[in-house]
C-alpha positions in Angstrom: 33.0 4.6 -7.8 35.6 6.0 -10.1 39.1 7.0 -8.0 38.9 10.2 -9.9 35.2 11.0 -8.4 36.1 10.4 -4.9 39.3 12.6 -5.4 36.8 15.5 -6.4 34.3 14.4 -3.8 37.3 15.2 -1.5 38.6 18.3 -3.3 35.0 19.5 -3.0 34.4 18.6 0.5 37.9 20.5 1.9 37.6 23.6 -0.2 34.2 24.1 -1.6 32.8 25.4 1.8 35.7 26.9 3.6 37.6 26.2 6.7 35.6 28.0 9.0 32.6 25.8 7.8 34.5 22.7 7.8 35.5 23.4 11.3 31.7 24.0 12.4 30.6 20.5 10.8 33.5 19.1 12.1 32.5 20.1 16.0 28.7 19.3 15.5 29.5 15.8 13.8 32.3 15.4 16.6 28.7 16.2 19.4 26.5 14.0 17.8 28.7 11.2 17.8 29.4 11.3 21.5 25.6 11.5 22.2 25.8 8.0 20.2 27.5 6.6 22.7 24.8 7.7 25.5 22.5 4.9 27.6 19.7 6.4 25.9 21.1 6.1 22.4 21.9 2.2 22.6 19.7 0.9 20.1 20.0 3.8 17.6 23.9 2.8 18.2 23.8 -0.3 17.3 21.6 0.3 13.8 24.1 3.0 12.8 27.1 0.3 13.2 25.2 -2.2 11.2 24.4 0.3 8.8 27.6 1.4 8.5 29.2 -2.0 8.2 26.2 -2.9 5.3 27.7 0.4 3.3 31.3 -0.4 3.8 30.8 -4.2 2.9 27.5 -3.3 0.0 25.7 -6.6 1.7 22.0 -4.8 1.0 19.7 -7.2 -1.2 16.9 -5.7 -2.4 13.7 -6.6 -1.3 10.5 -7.3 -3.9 7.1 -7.5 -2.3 5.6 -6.5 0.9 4.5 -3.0 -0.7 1.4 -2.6 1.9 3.0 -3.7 4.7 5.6 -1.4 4.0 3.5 1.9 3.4 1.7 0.6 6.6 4.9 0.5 8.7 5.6 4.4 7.1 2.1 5.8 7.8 2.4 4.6 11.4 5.4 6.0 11.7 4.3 9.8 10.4 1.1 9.3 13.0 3.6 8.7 15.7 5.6 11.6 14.7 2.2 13.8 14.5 1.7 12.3 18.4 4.7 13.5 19.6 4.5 16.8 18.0 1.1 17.4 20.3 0.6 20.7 17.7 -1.2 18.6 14.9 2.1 19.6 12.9 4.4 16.6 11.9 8.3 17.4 13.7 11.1 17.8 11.1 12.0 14.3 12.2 13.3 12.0 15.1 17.0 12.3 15.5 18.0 11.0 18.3 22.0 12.9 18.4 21.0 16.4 18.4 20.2 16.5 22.0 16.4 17.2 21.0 13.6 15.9 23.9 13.3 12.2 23.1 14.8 13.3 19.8 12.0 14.5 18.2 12.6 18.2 16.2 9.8 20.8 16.6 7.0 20.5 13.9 7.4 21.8 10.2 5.1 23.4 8.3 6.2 22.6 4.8 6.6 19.5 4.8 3.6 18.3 6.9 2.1 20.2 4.6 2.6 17.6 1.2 2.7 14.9 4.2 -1.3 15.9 4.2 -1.5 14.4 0.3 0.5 11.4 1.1 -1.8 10.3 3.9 -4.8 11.1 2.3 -4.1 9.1 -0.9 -3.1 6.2 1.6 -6.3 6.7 3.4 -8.4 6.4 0.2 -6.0 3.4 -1.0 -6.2 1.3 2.2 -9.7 2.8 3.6 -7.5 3.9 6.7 -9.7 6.5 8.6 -6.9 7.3 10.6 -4.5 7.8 8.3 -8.0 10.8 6.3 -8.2 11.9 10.1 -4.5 12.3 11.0 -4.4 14.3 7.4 -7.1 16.7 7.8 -6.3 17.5 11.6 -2.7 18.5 9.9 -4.3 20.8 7.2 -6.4 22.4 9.8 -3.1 23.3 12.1 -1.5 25.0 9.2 -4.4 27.2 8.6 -3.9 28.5 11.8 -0.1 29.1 11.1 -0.6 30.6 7.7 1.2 34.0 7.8 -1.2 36.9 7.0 0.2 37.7 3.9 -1.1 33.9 2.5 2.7 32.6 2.7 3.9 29.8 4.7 7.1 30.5 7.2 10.3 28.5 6.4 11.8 26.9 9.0 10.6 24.7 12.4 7.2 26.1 13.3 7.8 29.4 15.1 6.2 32.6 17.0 4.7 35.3 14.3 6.7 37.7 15.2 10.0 34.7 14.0 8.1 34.0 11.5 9.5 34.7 7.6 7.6 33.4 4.2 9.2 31.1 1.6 7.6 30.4 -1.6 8.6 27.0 -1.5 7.3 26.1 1.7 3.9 28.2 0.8 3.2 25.8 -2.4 3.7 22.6 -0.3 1.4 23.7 1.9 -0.7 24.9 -0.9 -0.9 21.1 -2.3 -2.0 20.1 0.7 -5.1 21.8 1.1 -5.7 21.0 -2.5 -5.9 17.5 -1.4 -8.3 18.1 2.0 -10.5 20.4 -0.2 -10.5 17.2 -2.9 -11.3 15.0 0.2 -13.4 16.9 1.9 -15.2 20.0 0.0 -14.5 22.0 2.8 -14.4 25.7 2.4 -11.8 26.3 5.1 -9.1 24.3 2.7 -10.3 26.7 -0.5 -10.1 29.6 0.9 -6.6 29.2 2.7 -5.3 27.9 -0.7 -6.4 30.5 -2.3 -4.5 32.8 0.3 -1.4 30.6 -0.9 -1.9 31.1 -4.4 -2.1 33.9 -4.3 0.9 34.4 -2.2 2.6 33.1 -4.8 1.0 34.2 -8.6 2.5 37.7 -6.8 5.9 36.5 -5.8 6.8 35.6 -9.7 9.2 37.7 -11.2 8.8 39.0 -14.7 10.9 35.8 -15.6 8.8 32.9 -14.1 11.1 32.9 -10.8 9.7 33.1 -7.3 11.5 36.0 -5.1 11.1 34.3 -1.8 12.8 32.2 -1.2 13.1 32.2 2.7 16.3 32.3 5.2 16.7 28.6 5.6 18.6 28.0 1.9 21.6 30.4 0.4 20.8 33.5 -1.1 22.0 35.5 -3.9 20.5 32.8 -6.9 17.5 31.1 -8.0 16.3 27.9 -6.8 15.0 26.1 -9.7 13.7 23.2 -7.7 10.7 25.7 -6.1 9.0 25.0 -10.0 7.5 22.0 -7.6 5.2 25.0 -6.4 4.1 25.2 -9.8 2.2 21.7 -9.7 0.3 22.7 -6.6 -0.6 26.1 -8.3 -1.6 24.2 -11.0 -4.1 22.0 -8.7 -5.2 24.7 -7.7 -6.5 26.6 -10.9 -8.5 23.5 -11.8 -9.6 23.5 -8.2 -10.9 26.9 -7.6 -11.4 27.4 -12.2 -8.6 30.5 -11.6 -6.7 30.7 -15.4 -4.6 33.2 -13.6 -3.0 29.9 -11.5 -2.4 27.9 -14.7 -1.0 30.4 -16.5 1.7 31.2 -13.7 2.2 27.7 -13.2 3.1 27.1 -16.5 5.3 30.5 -16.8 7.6 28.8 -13.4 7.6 25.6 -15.3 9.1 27.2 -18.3 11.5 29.2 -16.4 13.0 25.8 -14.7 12.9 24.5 -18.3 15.3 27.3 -19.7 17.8 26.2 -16.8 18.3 22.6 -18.3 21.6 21.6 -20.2 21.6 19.5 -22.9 22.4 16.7 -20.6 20.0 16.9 -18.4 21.0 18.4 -15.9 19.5 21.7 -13.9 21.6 24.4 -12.7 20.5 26.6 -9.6 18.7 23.2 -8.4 20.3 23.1 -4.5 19.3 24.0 -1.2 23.1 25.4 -0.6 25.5 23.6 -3.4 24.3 24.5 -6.5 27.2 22.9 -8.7 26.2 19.9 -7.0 22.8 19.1 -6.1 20.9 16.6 -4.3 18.8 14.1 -5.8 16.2 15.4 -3.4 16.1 19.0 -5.3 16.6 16.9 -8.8 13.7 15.2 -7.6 11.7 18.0 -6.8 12.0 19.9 -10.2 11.5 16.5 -12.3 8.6 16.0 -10.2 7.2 19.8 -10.7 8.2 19.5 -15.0 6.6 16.5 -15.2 3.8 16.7 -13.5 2.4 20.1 -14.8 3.4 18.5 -18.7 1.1 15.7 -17.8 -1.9 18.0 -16.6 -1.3 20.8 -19.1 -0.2 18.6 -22.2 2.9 20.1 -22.8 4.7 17.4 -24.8 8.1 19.9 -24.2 7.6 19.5 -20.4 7.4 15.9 -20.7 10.9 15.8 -22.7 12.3 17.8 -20.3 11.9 15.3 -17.2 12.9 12.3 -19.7 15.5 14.4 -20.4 16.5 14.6 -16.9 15.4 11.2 -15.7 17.4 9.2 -18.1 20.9 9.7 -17.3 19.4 9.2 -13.6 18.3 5.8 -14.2 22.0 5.1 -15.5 23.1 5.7 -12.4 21.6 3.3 -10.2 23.9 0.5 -8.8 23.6 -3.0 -8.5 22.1 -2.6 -5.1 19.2 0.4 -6.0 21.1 2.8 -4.8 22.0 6.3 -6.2 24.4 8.7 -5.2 23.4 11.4 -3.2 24.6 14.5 -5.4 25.4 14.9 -9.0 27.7 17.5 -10.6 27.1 19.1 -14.4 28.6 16.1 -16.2 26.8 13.6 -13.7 29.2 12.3 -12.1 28.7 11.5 -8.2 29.6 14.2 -6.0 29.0 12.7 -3.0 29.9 8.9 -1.4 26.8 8.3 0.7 23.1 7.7 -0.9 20.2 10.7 -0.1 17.4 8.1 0.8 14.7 11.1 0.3 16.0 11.4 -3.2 15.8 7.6 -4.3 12.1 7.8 -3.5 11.2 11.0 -5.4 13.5 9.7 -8.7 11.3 6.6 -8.5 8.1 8.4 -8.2 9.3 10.0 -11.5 10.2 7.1 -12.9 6.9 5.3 -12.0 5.2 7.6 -13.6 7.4 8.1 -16.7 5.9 4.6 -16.8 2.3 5.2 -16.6 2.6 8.4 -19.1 5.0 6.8 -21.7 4.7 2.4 -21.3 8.6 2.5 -21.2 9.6 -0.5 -19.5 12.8 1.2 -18.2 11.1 3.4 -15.9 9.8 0.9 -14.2 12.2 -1.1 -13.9 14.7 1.4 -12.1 11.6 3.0 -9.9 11.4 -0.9 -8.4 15.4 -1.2 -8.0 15.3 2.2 -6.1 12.2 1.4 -4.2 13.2 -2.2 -3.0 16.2 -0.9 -2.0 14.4 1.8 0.5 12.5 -1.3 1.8 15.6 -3.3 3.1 16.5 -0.3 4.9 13.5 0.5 6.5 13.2 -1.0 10.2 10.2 -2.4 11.1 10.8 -4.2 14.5 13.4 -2.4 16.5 12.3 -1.9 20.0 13.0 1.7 19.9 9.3 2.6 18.5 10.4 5.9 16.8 12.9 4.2 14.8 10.2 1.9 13.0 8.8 2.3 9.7 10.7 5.5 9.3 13.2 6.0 6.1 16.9 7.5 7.5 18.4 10.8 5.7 21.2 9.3 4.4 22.9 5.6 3.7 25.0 5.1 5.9 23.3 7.1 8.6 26.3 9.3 9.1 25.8 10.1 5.5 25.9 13.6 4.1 22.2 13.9 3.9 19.8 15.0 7.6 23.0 12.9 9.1 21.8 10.7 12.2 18.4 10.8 11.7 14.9 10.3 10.3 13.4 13.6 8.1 9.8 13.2 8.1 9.8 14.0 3.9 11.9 10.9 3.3 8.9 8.1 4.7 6.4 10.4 3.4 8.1 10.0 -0.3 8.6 6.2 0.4 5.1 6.2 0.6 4.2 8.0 -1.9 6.7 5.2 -4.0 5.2 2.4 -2.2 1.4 3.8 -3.2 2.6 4.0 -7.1 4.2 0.8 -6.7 1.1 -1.0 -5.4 -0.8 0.6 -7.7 1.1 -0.7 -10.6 1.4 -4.2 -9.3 -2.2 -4.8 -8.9 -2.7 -3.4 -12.8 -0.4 -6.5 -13.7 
């Protein structure tokens, strides 16, 4: 990296969020380092210095092969999680330095919710009835969270009275009961997605945006990676034969379009940092743009995510690796790796490949993806740290520090799925 891009990383990371919020990351990075050095944490202390020591000396080799083992080692890892959850909800993750019991975070509704597809189209690939059983039990539990109003709450899984929608979270959830209605042809899945999409055909604004956008993300802007909704409303229409749902999911799709540069790049595309956002919320709009294109033949989607994608690809290092955050002229803007992101740019580029034949897509979807492999453990004797995809490289990264979010093994898998598929085509 450039010694002009890690001066701005720098700037960025003194001044762009203040003192005061300096000083709080400072204290809770300060706790969950001393909890690293607790009897219970030795294993999970002695991966984070090897994982530190692999960043600081770039001795990952990128592993080819081993695809289904792999998404085997993930899935069992997401059916522990669901164990120790004992809801039917999947925790946020295992992170064993936030002084959570046995360090597993309280269930999550939005993102067991697109963890439902994942398992599901594992199930089908491998004939894994655990894997279909797991799925469904986890689309039932989130019809009995689902908010009255059809929306899903943001956030850990809460009391209804705590409880506060987010668009976001709603079409995640939305997609999947698309899958368990698609599995299944139960009426329970349609009629809660149809709560969902409803929920959120009436939370557009006049301009394609969605208004709610929940308390767990900064306010006061768009968020143009919620156009990810727009593919589950999408699935939905052709579900349930609703134009109304196609129409609105193209309207959101168009909307994240007009917030494209000419480079590429999206603006309002961030959780919190807009000017710089992860390649997890890059990854969630290319995914959204591309995948409504492909369904709705909109050759103008299609460009977009190229568009986007491209100077992505670029990007990647030697060792499959991206940066974690990009600013406007795509530069890095951050000096660890967002492993959640990696996964969902190669899902893009995977199927860039399938929609286009453009070698290059595939070619950079297996750098990023056998790079994710090498970092996945499979035999530590801590069992909640195998199969499972960390947050950030290093660990300590910028990125869910110290830990394992449950969305960054179910987008390995969702990789490792494309990946196999594509290998057994050749």
């Amino acid at each position: 990296m450039k010694f002009t891009s890690m001066a701005r990383i720098a700037r960025d990371k003194c001044f762009g969020v203040g003192w005061r919020q300096n000083y709080w990351d400072a204290r809770t990075l300060a706790s969950e380092i001393a909890r690293l050095f607790t009897p219970d944490n030795r294993v999970f202390k002695q991966l984070a210095i090897r994982d530190y020591w692999r960043y600081l000396t770039r001795t990952t080799c990128p592993k080819q092969g081993e695809t289904a083992l792999r998404a085997h080692a993930a899935v069992q890892w997401l059916l522990r999680a669901q164990q120790a959850a004992q809801d039917d909800g999947v925790p946020l993750g295992y992170f064993p330095c936030r002084g959570e019991p046995n360090g597993w975070t309280a269930s999550y509704p939005e993102t067991t919710g697109y963890i439902i597809t994942s398992l599901l189209a594992y199930a089908e690939c491998f004939a894994d009835s655990a894997a279909r059983d797991a799925a469904l039990s986890m689309a039932r539990w989130e019809i009995t969270i689902q908010m009255p109003s059809g929306a899903v709450q943001g956030g850990p899984v809460s009391e209804p009275a705590r409880q506060t929608a987010a668009a976001f979270n709603t079409g995640m959830v939305l997609d999947g009961w698309c899958s368990a209605f698609r599995a299944t042809g139960a009426a329970e899945f349609l009629e809660a997605g149809r709560r969902a999409a409803d929920f959120l055909v009436a939370d557009l604004d006049e301009n394609g945006y969605f208004r709610t956008n929940g308390a767990y993300v900064s306010a006061g802007e768009i968020k143009t990676y919620t156009c990810l909704c727009a593919w589950a409303m999408y699935r939905f229409g052709e579900i349930a034969g609703e134009s109304r749902c196609l129409d609105a999911a193209i309207k959101v799709i168009e909307a994240a379009s007009s917030q494209q540069r000419s480079n590429g790049w999206f603006a309002h595309n961030c959780l919190t940092q807009s000017a710089a956002p992860l390649t997890h919320t890059i990854g969630y709009t290319l995914q959204g743009v591309l995948e409504v294109g492909a369904a709705s033949q909109r050759p103008d989607f299609m460009t977009a995510a190229r568009m986007g994608a491209d100077p992505l690809i670029e990007r990647v290092d030697r060792h499959g690796l991206l940066a974690g955050r990009f600013y406007s002229d795509w530069e890095p803007a951050a000096l660890s790796s967002c492993l959640t992101g990696n996964a969902q740019i190669a899902i893009v580029c995977y199927r860039l490949f399938e929609l286009t034949g453009t070698a290059k897509y595939k070619q950079a979807a297996d750098a990023l993806v056998d790079a994710l492999k090498v970092l996945q453990i499979l035999e530590s004797p801590n069992p909640a740290l195998n199969g499972a995809i960390a947050g950030s490289f290093p660990l300590f990264g910028g990125y869910m520090r110290a830990g394992y979010p449950n969305w960054a093994t179910k987008y390995f898998i969702d990789a490792l799925l494309l990946q196999h598929r594509l290998t057994r085509r050749t």
